[in-house]
py3Dmol code that shows the C-alpha trace and the ligand (Angstrom):
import py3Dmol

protein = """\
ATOM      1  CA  UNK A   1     -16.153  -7.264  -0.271  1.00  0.00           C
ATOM      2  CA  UNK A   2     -15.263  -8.149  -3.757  1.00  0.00           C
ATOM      3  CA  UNK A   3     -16.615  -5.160  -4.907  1.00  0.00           C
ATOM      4  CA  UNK A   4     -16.265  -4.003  -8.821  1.00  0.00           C
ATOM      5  CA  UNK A   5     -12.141  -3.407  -8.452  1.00  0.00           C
ATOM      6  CA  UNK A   6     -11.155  -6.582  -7.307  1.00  0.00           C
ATOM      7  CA  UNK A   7      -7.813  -5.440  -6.806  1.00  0.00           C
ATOM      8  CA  UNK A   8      -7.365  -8.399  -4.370  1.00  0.00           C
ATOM      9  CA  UNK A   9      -7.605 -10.821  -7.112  1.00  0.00           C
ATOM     10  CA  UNK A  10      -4.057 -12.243  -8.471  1.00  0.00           C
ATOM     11  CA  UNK A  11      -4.465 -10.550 -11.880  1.00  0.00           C
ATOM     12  CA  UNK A  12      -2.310 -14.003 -13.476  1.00  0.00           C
ATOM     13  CA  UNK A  13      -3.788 -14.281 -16.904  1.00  0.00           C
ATOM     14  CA  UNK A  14      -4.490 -12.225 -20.207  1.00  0.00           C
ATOM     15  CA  UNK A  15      -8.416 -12.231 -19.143  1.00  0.00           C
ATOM     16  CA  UNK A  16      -8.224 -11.509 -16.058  1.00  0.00           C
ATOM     17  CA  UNK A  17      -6.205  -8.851 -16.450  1.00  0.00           C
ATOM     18  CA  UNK A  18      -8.862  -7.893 -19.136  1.00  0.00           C
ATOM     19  CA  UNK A  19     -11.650  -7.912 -16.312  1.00  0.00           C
ATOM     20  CA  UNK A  20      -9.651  -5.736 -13.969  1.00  0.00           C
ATOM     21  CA  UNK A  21      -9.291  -3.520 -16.579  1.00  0.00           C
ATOM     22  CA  UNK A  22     -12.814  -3.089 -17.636  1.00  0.00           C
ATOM     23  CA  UNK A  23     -13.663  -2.722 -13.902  1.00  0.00           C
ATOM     24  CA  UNK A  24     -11.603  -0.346 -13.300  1.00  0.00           C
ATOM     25  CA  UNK A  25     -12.872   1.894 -15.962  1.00  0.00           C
ATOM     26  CA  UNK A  26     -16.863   1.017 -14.551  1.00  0.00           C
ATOM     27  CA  UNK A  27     -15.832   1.835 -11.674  1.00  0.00           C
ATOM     28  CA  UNK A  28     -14.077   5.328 -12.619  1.00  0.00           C
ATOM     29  CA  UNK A  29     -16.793   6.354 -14.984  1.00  0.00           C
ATOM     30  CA  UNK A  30     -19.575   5.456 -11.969  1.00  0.00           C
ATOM     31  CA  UNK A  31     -17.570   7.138  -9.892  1.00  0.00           C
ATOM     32  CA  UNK A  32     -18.328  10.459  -8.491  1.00  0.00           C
ATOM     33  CA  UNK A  33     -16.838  13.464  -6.980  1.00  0.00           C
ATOM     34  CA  UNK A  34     -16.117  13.315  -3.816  1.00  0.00           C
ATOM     35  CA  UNK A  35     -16.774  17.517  -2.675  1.00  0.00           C
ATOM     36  CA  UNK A  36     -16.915  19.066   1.093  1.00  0.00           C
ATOM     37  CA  UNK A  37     -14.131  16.921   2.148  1.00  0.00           C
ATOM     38  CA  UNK A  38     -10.889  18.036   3.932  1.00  0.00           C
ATOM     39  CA  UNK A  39      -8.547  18.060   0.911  1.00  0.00           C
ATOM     40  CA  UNK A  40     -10.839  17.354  -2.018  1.00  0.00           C
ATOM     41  CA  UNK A  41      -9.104  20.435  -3.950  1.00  0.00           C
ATOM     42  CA  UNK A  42      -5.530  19.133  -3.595  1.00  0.00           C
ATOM     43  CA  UNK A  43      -5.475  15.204  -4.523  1.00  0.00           C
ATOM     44  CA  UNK A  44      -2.436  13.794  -3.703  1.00  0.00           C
ATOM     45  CA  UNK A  45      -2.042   9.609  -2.787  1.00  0.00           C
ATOM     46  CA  UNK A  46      -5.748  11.023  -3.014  1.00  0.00           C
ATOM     47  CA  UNK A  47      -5.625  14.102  -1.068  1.00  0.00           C
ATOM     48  CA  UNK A  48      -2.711  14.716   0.787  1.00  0.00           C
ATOM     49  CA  UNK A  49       0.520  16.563  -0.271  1.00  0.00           C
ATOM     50  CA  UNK A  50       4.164  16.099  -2.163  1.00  0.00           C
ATOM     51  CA  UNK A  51       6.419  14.313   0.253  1.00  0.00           C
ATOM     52  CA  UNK A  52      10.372  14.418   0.342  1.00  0.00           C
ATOM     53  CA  UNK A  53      11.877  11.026   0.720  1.00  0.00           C
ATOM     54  CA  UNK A  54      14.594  11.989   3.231  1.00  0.00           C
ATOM     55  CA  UNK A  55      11.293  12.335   5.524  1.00  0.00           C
ATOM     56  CA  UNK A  56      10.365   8.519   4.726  1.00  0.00           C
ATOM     57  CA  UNK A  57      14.009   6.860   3.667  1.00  0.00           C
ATOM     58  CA  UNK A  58      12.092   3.844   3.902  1.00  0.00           C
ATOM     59  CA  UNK A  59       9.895   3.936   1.547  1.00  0.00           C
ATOM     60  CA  UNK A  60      10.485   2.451  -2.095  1.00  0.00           C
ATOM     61  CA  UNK A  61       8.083   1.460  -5.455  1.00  0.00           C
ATOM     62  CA  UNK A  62       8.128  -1.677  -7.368  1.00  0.00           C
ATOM     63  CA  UNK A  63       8.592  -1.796 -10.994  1.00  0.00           C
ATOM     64  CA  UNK A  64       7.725  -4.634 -13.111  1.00  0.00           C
ATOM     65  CA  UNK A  65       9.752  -5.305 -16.444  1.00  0.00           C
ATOM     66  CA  UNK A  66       8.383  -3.065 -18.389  1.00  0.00           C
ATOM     67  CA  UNK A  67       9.528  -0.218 -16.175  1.00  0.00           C
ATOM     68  CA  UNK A  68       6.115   0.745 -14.857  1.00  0.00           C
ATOM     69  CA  UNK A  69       5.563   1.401 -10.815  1.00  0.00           C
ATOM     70  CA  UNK A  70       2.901  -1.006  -9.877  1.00  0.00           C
ATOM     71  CA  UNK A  71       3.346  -0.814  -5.575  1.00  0.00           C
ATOM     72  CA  UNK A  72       5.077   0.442  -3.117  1.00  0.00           C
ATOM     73  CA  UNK A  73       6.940  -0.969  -0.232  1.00  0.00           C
ATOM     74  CA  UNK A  74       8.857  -0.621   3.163  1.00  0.00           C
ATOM     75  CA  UNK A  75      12.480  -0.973   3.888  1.00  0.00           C
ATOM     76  CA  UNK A  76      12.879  -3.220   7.044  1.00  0.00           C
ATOM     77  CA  UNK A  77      16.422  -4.425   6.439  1.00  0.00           C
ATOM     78  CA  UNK A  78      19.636  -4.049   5.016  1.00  0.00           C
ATOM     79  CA  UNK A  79      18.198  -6.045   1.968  1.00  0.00           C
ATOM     80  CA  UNK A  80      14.474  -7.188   2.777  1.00  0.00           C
ATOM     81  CA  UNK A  81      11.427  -5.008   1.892  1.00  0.00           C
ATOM     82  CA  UNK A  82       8.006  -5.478   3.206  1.00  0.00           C
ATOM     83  CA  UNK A  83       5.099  -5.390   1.153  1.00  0.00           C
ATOM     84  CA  UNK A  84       1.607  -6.379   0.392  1.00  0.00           C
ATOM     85  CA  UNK A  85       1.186  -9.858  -0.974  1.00  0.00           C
ATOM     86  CA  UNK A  86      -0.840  -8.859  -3.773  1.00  0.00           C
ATOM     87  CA  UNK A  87       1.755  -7.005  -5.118  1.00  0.00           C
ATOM     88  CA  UNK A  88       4.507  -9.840  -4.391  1.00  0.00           C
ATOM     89  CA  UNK A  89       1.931 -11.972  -6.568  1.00  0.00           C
ATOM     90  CA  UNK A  90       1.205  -9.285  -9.392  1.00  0.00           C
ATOM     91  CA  UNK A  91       4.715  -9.876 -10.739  1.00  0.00           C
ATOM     92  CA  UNK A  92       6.811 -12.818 -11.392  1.00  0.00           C
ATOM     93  CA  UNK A  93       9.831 -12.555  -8.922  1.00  0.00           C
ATOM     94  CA  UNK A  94      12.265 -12.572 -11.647  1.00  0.00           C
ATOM     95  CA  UNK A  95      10.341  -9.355 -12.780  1.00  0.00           C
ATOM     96  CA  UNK A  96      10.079  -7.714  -9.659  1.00  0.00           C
ATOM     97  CA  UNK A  97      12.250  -4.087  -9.660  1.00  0.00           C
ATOM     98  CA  UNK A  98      13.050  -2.468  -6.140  1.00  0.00           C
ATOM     99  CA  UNK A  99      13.446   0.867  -7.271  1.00  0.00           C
ATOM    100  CA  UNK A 100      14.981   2.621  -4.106  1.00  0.00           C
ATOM    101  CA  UNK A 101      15.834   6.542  -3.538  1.00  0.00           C
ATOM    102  CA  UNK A 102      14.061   7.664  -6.291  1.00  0.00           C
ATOM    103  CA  UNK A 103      11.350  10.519  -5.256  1.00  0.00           C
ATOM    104  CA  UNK A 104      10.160  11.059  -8.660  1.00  0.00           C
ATOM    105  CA  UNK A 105      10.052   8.524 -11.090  1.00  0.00           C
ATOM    106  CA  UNK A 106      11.008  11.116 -14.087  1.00  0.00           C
ATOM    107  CA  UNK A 107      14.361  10.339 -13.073  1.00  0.00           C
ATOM    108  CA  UNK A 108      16.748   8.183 -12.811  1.00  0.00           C
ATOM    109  CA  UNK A 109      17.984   8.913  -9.162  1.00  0.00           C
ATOM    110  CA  UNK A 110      18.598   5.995  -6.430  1.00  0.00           C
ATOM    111  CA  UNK A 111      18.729   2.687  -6.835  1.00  0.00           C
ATOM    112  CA  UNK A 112      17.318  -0.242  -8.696  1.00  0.00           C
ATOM    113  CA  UNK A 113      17.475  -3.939  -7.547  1.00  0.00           C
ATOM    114  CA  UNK A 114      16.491  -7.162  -8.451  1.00  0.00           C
ATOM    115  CA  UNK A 115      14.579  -9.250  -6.528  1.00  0.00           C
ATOM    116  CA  UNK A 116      15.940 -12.664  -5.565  1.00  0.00           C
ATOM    117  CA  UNK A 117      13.063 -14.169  -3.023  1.00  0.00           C
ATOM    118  CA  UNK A 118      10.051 -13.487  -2.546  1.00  0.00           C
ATOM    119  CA  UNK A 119       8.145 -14.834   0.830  1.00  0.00           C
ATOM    120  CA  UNK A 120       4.229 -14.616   0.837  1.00  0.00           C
ATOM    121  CA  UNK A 121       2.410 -15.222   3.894  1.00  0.00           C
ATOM    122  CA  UNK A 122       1.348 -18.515   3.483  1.00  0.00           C
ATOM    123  CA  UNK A 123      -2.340 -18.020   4.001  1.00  0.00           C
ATOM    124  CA  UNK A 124      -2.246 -15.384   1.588  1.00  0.00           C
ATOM    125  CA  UNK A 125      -5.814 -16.226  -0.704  1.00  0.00           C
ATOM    126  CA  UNK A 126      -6.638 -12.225  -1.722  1.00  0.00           C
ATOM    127  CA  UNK A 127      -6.413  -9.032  -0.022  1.00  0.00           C
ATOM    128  CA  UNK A 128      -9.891  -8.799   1.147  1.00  0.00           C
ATOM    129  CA  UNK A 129      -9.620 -12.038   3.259  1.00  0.00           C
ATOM    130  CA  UNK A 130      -6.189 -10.854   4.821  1.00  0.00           C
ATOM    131  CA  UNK A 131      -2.589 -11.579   5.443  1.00  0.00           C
ATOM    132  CA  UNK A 132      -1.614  -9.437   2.999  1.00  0.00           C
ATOM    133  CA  UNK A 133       1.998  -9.411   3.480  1.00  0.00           C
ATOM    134  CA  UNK A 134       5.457 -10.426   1.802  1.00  0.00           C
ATOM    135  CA  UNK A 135       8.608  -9.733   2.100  1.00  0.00           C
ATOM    136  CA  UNK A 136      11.206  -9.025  -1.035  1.00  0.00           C
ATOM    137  CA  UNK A 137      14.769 -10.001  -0.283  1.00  0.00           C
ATOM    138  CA  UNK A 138      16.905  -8.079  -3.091  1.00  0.00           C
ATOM    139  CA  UNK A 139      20.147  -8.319  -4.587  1.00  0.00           C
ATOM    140  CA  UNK A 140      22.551  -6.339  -2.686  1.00  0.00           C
ATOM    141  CA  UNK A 141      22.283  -3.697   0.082  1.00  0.00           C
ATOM    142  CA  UNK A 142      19.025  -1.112  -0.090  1.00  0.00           C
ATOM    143  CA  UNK A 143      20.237   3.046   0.524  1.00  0.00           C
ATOM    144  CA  UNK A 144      17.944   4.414   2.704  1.00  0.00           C
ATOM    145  CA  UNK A 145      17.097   3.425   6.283  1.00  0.00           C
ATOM    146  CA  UNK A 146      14.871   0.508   7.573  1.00  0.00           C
ATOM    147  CA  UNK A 147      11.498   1.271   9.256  1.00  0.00           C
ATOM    148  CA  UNK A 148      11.173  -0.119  12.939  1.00  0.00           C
ATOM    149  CA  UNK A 149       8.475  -2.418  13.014  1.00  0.00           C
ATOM    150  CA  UNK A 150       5.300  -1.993  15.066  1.00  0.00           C
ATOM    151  CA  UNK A 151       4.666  -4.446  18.157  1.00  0.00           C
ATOM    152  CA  UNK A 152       2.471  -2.297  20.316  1.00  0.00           C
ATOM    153  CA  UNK A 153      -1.207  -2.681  19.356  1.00  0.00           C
ATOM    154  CA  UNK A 154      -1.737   0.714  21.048  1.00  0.00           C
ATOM    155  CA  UNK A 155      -1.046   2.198  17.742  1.00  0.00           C
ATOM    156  CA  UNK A 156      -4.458   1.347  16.345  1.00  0.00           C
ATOM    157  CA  UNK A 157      -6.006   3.260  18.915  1.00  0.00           C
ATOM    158  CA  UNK A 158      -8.929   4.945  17.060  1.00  0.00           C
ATOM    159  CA  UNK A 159      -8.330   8.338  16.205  1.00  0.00           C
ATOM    160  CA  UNK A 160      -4.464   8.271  16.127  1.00  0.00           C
ATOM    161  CA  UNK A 161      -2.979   9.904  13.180  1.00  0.00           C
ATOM    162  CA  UNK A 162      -0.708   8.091  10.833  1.00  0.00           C
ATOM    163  CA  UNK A 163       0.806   8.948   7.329  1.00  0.00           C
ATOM    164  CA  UNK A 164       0.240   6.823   4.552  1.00  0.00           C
ATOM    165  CA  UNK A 165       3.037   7.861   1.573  1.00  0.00           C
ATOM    166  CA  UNK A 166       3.119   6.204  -2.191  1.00  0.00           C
ATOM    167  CA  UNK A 167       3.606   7.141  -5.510  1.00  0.00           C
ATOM    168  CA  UNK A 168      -0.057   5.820  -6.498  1.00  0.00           C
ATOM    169  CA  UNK A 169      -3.265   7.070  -7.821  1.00  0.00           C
ATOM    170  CA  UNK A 170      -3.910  10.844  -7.534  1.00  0.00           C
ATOM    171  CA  UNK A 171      -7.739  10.388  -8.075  1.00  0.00           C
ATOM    172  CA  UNK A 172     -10.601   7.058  -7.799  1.00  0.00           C
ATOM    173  CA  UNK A 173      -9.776   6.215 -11.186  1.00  0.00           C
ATOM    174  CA  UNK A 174      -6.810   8.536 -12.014  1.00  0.00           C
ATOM    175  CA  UNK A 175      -3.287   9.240 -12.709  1.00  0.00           C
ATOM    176  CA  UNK A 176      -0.908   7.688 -10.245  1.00  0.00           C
ATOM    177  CA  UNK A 177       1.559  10.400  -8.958  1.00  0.00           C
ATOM    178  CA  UNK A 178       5.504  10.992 -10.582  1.00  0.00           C
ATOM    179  CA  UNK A 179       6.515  11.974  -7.359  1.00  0.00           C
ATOM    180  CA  UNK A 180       6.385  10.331  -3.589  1.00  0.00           C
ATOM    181  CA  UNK A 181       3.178  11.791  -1.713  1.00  0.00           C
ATOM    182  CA  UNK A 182       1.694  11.660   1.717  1.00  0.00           C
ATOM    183  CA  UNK A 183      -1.412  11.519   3.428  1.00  0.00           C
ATOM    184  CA  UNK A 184      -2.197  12.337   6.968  1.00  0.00           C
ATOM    185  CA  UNK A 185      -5.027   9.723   7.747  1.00  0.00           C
ATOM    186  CA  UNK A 186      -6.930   8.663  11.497  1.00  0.00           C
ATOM    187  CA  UNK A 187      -7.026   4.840  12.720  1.00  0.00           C
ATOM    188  CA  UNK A 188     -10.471   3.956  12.592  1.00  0.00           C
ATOM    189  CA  UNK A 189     -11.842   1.595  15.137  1.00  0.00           C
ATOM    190  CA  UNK A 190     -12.536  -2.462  14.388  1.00  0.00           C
ATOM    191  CA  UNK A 191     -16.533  -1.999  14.608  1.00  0.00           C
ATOM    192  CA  UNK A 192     -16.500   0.988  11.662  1.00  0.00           C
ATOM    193  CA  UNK A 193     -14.283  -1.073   9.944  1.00  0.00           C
ATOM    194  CA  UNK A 194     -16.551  -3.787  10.200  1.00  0.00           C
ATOM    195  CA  UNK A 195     -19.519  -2.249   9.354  1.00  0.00           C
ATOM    196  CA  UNK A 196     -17.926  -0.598   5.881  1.00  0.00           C
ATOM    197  CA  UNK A 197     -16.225  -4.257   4.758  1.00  0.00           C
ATOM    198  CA  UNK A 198     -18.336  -7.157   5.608  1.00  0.00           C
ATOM    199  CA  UNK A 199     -14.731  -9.126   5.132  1.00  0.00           C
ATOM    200  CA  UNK A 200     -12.951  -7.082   7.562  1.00  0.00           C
ATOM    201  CA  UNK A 201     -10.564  -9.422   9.958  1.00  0.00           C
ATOM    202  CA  UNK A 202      -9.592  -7.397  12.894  1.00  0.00           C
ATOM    203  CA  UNK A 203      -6.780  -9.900  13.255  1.00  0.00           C
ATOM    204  CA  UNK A 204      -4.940  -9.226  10.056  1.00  0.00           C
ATOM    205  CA  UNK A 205      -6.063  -6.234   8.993  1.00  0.00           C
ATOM    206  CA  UNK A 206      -6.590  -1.925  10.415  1.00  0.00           C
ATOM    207  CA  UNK A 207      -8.493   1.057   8.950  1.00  0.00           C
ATOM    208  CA  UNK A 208      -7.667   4.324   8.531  1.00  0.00           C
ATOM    209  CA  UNK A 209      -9.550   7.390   6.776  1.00  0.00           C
ATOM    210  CA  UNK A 210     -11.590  10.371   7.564  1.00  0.00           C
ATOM    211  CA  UNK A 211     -15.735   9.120   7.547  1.00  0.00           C
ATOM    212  CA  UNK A 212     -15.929  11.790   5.109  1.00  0.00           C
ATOM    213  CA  UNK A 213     -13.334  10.295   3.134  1.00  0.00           C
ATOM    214  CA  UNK A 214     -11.668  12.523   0.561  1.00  0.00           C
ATOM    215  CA  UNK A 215      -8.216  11.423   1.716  1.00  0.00           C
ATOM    216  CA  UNK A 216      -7.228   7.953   1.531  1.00  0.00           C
ATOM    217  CA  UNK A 217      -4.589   5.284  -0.117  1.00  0.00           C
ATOM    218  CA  UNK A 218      -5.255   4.626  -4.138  1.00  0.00           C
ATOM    219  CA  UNK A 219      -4.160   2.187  -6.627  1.00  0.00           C
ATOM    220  CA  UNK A 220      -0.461   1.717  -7.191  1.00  0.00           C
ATOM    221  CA  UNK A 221       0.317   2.846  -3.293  1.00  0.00           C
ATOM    222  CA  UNK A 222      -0.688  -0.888  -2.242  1.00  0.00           C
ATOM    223  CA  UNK A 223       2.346  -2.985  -0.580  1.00  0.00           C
ATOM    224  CA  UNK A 224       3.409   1.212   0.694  1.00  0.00           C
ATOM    225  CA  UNK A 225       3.950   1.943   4.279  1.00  0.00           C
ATOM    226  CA  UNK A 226       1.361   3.429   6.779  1.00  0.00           C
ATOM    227  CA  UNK A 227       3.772   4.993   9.788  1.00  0.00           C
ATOM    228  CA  UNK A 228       3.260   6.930  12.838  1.00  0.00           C
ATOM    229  CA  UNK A 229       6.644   8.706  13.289  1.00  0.00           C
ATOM    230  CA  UNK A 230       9.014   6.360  11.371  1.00  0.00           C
ATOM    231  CA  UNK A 231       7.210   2.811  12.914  1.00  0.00           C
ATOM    232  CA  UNK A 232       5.254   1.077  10.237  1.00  0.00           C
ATOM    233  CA  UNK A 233       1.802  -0.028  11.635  1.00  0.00           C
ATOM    234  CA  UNK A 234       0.112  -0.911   8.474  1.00  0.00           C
ATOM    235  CA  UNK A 235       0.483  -1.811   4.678  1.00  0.00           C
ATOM    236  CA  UNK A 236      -1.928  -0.295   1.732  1.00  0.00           C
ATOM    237  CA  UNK A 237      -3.761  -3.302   0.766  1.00  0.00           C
ATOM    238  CA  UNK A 238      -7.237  -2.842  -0.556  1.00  0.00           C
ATOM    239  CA  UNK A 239     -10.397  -0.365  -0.372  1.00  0.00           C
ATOM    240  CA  UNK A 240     -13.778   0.492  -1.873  1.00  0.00           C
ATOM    241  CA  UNK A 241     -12.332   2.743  -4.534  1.00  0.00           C
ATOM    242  CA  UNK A 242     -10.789   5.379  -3.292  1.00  0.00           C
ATOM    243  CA  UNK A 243     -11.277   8.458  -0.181  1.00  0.00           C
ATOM    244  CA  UNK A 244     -15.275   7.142  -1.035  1.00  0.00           C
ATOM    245  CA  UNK A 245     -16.926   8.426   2.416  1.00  0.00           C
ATOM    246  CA  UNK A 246     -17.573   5.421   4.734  1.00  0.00           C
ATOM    247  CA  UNK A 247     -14.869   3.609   2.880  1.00  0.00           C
ATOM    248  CA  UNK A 248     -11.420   4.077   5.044  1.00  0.00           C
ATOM    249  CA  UNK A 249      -8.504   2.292   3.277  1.00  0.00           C
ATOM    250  CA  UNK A 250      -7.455  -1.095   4.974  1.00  0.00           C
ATOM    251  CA  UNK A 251      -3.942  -2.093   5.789  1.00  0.00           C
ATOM    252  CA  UNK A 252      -2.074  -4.962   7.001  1.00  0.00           C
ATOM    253  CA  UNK A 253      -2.141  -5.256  10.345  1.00  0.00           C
ATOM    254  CA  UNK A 254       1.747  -5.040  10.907  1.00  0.00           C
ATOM    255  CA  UNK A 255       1.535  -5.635  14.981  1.00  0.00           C
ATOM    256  CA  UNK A 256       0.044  -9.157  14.096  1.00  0.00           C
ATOM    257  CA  UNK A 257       3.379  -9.553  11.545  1.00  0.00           C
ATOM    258  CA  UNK A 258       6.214  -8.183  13.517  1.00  0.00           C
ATOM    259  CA  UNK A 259       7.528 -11.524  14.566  1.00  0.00           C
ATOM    260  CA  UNK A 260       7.385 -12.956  11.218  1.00  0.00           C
ATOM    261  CA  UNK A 261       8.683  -9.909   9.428  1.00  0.00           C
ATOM    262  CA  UNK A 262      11.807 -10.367  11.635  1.00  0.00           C
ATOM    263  CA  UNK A 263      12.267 -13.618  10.611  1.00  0.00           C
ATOM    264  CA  UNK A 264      12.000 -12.908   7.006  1.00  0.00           C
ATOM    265  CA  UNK A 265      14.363  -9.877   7.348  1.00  0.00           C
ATOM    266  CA  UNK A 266      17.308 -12.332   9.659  1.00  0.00           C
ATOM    267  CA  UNK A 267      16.962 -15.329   7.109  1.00  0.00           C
ATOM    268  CA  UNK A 268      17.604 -13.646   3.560  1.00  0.00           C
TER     269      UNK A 268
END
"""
ligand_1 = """\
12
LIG
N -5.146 -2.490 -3.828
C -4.681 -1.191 -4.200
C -3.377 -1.272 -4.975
O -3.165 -2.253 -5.633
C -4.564 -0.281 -3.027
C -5.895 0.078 -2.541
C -5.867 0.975 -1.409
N -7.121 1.626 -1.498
C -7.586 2.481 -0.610
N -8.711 3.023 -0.885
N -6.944 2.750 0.485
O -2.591 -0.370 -5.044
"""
view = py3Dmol.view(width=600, height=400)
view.addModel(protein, "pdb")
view.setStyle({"model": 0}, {"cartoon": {"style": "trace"}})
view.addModel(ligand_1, "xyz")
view.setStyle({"model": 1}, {"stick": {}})
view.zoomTo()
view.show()
């Protein structure tokens, strides 16, 4: 599925970073509106609404050095946060900022820590061919409260609702949020998965989205936690633009992680 974003490509150098760019803004000007569905008059992660972060104390964004949110992630110990490998990879480690407690970005609320490992799932390649998952061990304790981690595959039962929450994109192609936002979004089943990514590993990877679309994960909420009821089941990791009917977002598959999360999370 490397379709025009790409956003699974490790954007390392000057030109690729270039190329992303230039995608980005094909694919926002192609891009059309999505109307009809469920929330396409309030946008949010892309529709969806404000969120408080005492209702996810778990989630946190990642800053790079020059002070600008580029992911999210998850809490899952008293200093280890899960995220998407792509984002662990976006960002030198020594750049990496957890910025944790902080609901909107304008201020300067929570806290902010370095990041001082950063594991990658060693079969990491690019989002769209899975395993997108790290885990950021940071200097010092994290406020907030870990996320239990899911082990139950029943969670991906199709139809199930879970919340996706990020500070991301508002809009395919837009603004990413100031504040935290969530998104109430349906597990979709392997075979629609399947059919709307050609690359889609049932192993690694879980949909979720409304076939209508109109409320999904964007860019910037990647590495950010999906939950159903304070258990993570899935990470933001990539999608066909953004709440694009037919396109659900895809997350990490967290149930096939939970051991190895664990691990992470006891060996700092
Ligand atoms: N890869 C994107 C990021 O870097 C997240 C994409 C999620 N897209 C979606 N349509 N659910 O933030």
């Amino acid at each position: 599925m490397p379709g025009p974003r790409n956003h699974g490509n490790r954007p390392r150098t000057a030109s690729a970073a270039l190329i992303l760019g230039a995608a980005l803004l094909l694919t926002a000007g192609l891009t059309t509106v999505v109307t009809g569905s469920p929330a396409a008059a309030t946008p949010a992660i892309v529709g969806g609404e404000r969120a408080s972060l005492a209702d996810y104390p778990y989630a946190v964004y990642l800053e790079d050095s020059a002070g600008t949110q580029f992911c999210g992630g998850v809490i899952v110990g008293t200093s280890t946060v899960a995220t998407a490998a792509h984002c662990a990879e976006a960002v030198s480690t020594k750049d990496i900022r957890v910025i944790a407690g902080r609901e909107d970005k304008r201020t300067d609320d929570g806290t902010t820590l370095a990041v001082t490992k950063a594991w990658v799932h060693p079969d990491y390649e690019k989002a769209e061919q899975g395993d997108d998952i790290a885990v950021l061990t940071v200097r010092g304790r994290l406020p907030g409260r870990a996320a239990s981690v899911a082990r139950d595959t029943g969670v991906y039962a199709a139809g199930t609702k879970a919340t996706v929450v990020g500070w991301g994109r508002v809009a395919d192609g837009g603004d990413r949020s100031d504040y935290l936002r969530a998104a109430v979004v349906p597990m979709v089943s392997d075979a629609t998965c399947r059919a709307a990514y050609e690359s889609y590993d049932p192993a690694s990877m879980v949909c979720a989205g409304y076939r209508e679309g109109g409320i999904d994960a964007c860019k910037g909420d990647s590495g950010g936690p999906l939950v159903i009821g304070g258990t993570l089941v899935g990470i933001v990791s990539f999608g066909d633009g953004c709440g694009k009917p037919g396109k659900p977002g895809v997350y990490t598959r967290v149930t096939t992680f939970a051991g190895t999360i664990a691990q992470q999370t006891r060996r700092p």
